[in-house]
Backbone as a printed PyTorch tensor [residue, N CA C, xyz], in Angstrom:
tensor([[[ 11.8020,  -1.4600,   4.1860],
         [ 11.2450,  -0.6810,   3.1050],
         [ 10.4820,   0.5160,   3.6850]],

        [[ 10.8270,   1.6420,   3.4640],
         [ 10.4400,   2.7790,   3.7270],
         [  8.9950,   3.0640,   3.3660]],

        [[  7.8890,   3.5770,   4.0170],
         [  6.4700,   3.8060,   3.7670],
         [  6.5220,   4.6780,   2.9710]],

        [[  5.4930,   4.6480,   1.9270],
         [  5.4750,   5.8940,   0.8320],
         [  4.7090,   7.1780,   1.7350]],

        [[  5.3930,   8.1370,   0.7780],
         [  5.0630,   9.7700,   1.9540],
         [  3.4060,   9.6910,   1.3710]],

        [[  2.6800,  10.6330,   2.3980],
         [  1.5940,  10.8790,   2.3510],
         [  1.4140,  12.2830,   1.6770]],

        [[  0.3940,  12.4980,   0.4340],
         [ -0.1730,  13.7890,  -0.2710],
         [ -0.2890,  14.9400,   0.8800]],

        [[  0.1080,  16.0570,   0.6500],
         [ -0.0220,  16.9970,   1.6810],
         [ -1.5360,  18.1940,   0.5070]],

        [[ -2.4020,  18.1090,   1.7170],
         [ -3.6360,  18.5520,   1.1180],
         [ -3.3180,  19.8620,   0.9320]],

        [[ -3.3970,  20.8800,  -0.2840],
         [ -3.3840,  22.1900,  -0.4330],
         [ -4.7820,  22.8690,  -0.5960]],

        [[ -5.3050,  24.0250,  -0.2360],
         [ -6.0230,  24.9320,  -0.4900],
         [ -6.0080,  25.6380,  -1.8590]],

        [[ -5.2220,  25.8860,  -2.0180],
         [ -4.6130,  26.4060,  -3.0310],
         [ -3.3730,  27.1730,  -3.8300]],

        [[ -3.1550,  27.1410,  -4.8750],
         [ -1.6540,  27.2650,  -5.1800],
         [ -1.6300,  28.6640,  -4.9830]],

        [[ -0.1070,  29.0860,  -4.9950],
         [ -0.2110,  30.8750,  -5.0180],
         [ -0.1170,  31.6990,  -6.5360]],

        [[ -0.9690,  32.6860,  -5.9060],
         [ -1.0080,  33.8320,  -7.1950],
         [  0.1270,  33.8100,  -7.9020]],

        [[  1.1440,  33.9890,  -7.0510],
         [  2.7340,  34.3830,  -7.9140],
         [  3.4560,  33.0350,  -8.0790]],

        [[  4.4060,  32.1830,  -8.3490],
         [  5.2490,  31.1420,  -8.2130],
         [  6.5380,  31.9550,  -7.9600]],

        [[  6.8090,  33.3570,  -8.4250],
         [  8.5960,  33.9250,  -8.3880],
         [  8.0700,  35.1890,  -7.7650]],

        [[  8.7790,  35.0860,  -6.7510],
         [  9.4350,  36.1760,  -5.7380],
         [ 10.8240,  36.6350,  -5.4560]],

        [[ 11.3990,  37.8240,  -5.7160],
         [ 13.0010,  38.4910,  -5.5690],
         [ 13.3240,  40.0230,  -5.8490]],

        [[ 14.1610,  39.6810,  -5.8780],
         [ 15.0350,  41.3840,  -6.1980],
         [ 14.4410,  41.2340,  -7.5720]],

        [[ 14.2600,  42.2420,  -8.5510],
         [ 13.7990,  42.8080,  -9.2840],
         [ 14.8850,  42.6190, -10.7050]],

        [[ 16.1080,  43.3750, -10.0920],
         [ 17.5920,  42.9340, -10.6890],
         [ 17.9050,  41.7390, -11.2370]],

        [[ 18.1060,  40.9550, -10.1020],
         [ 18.4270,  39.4510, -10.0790],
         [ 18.7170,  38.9600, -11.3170]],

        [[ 19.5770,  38.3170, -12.1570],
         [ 20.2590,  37.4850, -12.5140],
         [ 19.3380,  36.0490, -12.5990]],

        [[ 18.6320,  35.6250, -13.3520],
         [ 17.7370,  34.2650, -13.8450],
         [ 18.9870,  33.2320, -14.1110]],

        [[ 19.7080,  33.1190, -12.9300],
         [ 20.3870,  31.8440, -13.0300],
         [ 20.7080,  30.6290, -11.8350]],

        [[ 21.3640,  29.3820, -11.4400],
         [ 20.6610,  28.7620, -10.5500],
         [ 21.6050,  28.8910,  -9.8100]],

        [[ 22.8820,  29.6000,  -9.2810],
         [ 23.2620,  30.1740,  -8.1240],
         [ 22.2260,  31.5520,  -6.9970]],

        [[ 21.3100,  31.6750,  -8.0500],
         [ 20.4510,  33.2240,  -7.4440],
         [ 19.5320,  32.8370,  -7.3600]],

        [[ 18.5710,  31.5540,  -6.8990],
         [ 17.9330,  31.1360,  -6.5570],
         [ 16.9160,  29.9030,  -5.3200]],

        [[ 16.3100,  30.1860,  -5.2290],
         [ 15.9260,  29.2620,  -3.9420],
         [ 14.3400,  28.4610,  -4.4920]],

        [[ 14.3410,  27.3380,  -4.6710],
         [ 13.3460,  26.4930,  -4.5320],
         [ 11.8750,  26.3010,  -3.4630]],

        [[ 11.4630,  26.3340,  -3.3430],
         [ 10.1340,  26.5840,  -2.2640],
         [  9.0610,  25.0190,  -2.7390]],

        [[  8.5940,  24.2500,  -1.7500],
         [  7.4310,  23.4300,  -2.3690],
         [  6.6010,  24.0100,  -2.5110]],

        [[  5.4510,  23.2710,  -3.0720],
         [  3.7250,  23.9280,  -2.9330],
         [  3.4290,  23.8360,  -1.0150]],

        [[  4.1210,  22.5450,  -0.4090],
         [  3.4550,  21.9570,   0.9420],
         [  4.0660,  23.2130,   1.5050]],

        [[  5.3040,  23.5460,   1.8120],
         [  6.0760,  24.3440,   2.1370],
         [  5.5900,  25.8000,   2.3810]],

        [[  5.0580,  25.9650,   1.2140],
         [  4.1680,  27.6310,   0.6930],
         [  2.8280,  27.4170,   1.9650]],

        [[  2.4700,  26.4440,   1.4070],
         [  1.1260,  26.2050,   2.3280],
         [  1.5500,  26.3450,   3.6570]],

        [[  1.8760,  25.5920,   4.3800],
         [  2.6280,  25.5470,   5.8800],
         [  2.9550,  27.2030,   6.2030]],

        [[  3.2940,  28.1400,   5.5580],
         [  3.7240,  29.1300,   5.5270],
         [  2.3290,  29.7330,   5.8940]],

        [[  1.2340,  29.7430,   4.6150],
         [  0.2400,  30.2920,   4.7900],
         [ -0.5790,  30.3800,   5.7600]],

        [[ -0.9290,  28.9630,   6.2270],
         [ -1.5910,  28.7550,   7.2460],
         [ -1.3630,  28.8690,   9.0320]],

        [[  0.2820,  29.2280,   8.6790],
         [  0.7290,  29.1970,  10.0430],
         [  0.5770,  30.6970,  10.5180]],

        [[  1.7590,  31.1160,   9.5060],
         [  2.5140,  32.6360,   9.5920],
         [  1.1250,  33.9680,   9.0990]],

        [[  0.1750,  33.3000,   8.2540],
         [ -0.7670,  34.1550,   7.8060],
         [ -2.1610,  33.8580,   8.0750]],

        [[ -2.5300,  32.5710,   8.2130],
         [ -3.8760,  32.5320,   8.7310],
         [ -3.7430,  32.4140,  10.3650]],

        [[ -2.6640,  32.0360,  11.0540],
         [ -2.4380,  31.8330,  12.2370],
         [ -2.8500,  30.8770,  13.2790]],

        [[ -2.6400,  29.3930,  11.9420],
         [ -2.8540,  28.0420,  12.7680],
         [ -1.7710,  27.7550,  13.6830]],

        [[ -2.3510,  26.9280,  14.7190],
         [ -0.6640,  26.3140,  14.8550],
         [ -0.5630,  25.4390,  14.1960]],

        [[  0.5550,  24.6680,  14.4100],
         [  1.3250,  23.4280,  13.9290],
         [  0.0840,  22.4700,  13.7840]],

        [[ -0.7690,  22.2220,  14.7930],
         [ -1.5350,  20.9450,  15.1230],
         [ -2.5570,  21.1810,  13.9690]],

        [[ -3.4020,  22.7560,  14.0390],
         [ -4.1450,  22.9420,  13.3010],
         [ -3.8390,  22.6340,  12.0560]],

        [[ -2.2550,  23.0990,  11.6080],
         [ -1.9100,  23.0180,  10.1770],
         [ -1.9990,  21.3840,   9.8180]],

        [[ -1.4240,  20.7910,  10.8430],
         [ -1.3130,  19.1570,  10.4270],
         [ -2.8090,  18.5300,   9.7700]],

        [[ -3.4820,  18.9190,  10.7880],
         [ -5.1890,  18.4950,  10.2550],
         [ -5.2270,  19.1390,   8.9760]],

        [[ -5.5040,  20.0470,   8.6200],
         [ -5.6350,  20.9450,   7.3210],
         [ -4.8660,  19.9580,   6.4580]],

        [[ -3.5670,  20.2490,   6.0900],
         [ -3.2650,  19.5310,   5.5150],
         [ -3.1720,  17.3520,   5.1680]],

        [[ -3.7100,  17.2560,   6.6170],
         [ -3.7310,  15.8440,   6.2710],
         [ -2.3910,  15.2110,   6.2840]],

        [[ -1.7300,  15.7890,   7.2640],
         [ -0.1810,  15.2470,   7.8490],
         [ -0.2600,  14.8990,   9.4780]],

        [[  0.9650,  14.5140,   9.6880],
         [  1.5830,  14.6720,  11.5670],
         [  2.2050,  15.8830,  11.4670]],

        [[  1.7670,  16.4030,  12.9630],
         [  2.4060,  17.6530,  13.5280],
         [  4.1440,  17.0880,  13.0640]],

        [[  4.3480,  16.4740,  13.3920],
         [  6.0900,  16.5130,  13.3990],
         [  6.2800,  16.7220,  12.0110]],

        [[  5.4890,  16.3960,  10.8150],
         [  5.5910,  16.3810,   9.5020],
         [  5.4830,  18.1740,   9.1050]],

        [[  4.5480,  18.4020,  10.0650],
         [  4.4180,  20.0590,   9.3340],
         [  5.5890,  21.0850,   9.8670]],

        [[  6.0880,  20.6400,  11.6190],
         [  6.9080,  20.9870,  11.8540],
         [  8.4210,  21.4510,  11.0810]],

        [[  8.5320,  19.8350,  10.1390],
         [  9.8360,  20.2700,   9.7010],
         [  9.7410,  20.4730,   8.2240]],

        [[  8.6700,  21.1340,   8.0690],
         [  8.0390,  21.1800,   6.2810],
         [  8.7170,  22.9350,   6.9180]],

        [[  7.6150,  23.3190,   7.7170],
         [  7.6970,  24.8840,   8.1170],
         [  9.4010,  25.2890,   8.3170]],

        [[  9.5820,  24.5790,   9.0280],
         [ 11.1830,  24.6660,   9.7090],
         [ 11.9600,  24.9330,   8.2670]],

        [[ 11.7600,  24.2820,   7.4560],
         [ 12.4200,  24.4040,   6.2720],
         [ 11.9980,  25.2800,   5.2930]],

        [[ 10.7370,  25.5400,   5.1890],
         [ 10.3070,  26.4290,   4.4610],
         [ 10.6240,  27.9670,   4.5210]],

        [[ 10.7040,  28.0120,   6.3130],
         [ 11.4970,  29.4810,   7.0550],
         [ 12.5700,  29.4370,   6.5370]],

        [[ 13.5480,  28.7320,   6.6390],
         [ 14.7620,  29.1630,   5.8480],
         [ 15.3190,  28.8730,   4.7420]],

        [[ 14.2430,  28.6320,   3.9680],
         [ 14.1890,  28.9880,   2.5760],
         [ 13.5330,  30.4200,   2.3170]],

        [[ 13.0810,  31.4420,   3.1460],
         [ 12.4490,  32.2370,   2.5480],
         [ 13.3840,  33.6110,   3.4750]],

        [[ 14.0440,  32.7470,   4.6390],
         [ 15.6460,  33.6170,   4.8960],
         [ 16.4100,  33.9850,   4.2950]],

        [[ 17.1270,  33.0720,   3.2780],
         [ 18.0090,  32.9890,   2.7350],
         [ 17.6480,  33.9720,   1.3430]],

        [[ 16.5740,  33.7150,   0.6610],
         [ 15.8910,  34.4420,  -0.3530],
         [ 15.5810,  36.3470,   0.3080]],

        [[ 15.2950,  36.3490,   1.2530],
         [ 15.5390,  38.0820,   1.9400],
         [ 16.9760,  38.2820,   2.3440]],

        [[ 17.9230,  37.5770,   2.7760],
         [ 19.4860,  37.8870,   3.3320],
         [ 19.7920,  37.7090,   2.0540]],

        [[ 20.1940,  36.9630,   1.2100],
         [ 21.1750,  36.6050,   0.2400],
         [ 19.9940,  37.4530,  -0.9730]],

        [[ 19.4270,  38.1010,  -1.2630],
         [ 19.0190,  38.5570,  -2.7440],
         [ 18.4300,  37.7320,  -3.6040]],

        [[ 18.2530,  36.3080,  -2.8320],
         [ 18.2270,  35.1510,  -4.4780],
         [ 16.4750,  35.4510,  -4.6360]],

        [[ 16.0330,  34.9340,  -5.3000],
         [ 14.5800,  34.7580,  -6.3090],
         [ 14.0530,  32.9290,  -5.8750]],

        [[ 12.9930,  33.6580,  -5.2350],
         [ 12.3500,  32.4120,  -4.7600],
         [ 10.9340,  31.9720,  -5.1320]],

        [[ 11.6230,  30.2570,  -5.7770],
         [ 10.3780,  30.1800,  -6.6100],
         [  9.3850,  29.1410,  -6.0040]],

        [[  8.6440,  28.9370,  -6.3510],
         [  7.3230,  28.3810,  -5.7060],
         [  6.7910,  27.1840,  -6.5640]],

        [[  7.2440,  25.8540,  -6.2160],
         [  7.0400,  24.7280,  -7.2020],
         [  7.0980,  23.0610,  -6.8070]],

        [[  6.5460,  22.3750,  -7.7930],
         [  6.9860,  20.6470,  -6.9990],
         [  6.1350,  20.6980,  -5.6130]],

        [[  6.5630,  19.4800,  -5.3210],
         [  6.1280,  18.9880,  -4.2520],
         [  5.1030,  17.8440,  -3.9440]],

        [[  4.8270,  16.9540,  -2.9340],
         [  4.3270,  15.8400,  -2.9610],
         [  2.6670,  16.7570,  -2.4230]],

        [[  1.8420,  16.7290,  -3.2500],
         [  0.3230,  17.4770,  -2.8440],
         [ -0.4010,  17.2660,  -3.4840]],

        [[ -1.9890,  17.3860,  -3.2040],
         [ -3.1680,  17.7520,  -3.7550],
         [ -3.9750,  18.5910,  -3.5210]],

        [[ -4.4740,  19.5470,  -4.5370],
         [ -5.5880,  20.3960,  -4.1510],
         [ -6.8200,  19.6490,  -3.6780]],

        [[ -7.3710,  20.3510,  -2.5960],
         [ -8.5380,  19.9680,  -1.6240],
         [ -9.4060,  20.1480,  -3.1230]],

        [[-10.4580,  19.4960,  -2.7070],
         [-11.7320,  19.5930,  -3.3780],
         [-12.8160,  20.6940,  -2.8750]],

        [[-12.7480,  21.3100,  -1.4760],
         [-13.5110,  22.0050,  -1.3140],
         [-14.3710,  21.6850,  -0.1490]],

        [[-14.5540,  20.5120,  -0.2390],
         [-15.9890,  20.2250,   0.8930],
         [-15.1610,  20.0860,   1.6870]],

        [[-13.9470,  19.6630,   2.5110],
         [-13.7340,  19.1040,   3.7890],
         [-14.5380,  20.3500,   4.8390]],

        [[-14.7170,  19.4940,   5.7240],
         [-15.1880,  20.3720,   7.2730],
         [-13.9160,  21.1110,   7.5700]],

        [[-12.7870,  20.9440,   7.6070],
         [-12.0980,  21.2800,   8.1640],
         [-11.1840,  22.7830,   7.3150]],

        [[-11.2360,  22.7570,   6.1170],
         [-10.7510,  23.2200,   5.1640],
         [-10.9390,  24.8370,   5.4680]],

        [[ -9.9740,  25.6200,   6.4680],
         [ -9.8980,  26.9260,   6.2320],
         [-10.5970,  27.2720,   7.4480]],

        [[-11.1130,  26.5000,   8.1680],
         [-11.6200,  26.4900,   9.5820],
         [-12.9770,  26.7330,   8.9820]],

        [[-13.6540,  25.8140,   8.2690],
         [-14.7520,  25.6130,   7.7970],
         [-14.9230,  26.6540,   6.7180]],

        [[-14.4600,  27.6610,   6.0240],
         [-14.4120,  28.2460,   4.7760],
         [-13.3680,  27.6820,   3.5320]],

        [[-13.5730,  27.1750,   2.6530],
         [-12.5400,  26.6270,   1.9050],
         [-12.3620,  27.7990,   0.8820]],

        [[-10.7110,  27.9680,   0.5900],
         [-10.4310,  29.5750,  -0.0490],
         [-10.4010,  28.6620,  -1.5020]],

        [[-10.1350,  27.3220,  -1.9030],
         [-10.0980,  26.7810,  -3.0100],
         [-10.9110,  27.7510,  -3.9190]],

        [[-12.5180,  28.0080,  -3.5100],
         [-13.3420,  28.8060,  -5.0720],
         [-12.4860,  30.0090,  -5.0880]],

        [[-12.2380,  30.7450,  -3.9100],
         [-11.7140,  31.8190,  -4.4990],
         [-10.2500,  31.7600,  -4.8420]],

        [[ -9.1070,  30.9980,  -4.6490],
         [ -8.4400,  30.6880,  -5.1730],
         [ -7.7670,  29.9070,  -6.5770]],

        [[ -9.1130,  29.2310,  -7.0490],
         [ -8.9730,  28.2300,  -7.9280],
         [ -8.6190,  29.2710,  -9.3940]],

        [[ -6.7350,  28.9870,  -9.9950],
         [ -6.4530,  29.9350, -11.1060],
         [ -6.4500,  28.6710, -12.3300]],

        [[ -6.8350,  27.5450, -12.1460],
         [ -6.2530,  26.6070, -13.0610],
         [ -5.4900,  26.2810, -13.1540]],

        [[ -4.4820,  26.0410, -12.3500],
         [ -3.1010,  25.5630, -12.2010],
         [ -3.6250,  23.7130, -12.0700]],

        [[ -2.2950,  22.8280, -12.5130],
         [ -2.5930,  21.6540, -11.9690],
         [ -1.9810,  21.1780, -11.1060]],

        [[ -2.0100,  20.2390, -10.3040],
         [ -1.3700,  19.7040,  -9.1020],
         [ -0.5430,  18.6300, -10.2820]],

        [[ -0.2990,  17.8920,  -9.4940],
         [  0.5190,  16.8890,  -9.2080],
         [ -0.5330,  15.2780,  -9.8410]],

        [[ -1.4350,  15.2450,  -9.2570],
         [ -2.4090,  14.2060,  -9.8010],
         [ -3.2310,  14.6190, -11.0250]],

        [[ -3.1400,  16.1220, -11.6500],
         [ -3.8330,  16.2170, -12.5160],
         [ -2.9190,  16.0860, -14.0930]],

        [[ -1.7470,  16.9070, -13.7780],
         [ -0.8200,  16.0710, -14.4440],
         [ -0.1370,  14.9700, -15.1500]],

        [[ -0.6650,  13.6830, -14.5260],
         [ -0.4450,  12.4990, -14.3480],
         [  1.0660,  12.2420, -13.8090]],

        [[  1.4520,  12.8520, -12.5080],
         [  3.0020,  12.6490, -12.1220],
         [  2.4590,  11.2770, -11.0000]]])
């Protein structure tokens, strides 16, 4: 029996959920899927400039876990710049941080200034 996956801790959701060509066609050949964990991994790697290890702590995963979150998340956001499709930003196994961790943002948590009212996943009731 397979272990249930572990919540991947978010900071916070993004401003936008849809990113693309402008043009684009709103149908599900012209599109690419993105998680929330995925987005995050992105953020923290490619834009705040954790590594892997750092990101794992942050989020409250294993390095090998963020590894192939990122790995996948890169080419999901390839395919969405080469191919034209519209990439959206959604799902995923997560929770928004609460704010206090020590660790959260390298001791700044962006949650207040991020917080748009969006719900996760546990607020929902999924």
């Amino acid at each position: 029996m397979p272990r249930p996956r572990k919540w991947r801790k978010i900071c916070c959701l993004p401003d936008r959920s849809r990113f693309g060509p402008l043009d684009s066609p709103a149908n599900t050949e012209n599109f690419v899927n993105m998680t929330v964990d995925e987005y995050e991994a992105i953020r923290l790697i490619d834009l705040e400039g954790f590594t892997q290890e750092e990101c794992a702590g942050q989020m409250n995963i294993a390095r090998t876990t963020v590894q192939g979150i990122y790995n996948d998340a890169r080419k999901k956001v390839a395919e969405s710049l080469v191919n034209g499709k519209v990439l959206f930003i959604e799902g995923g196994e997560y929770q928004l941080c609460d704010g206090r961790g020590k660790s959260c943002g390298r001791g700044v948590c962006r949650r207040h200034r991020c917080d748009r009212g969006f719900l996760n996943n546990e607020d929902r009731g999924d």
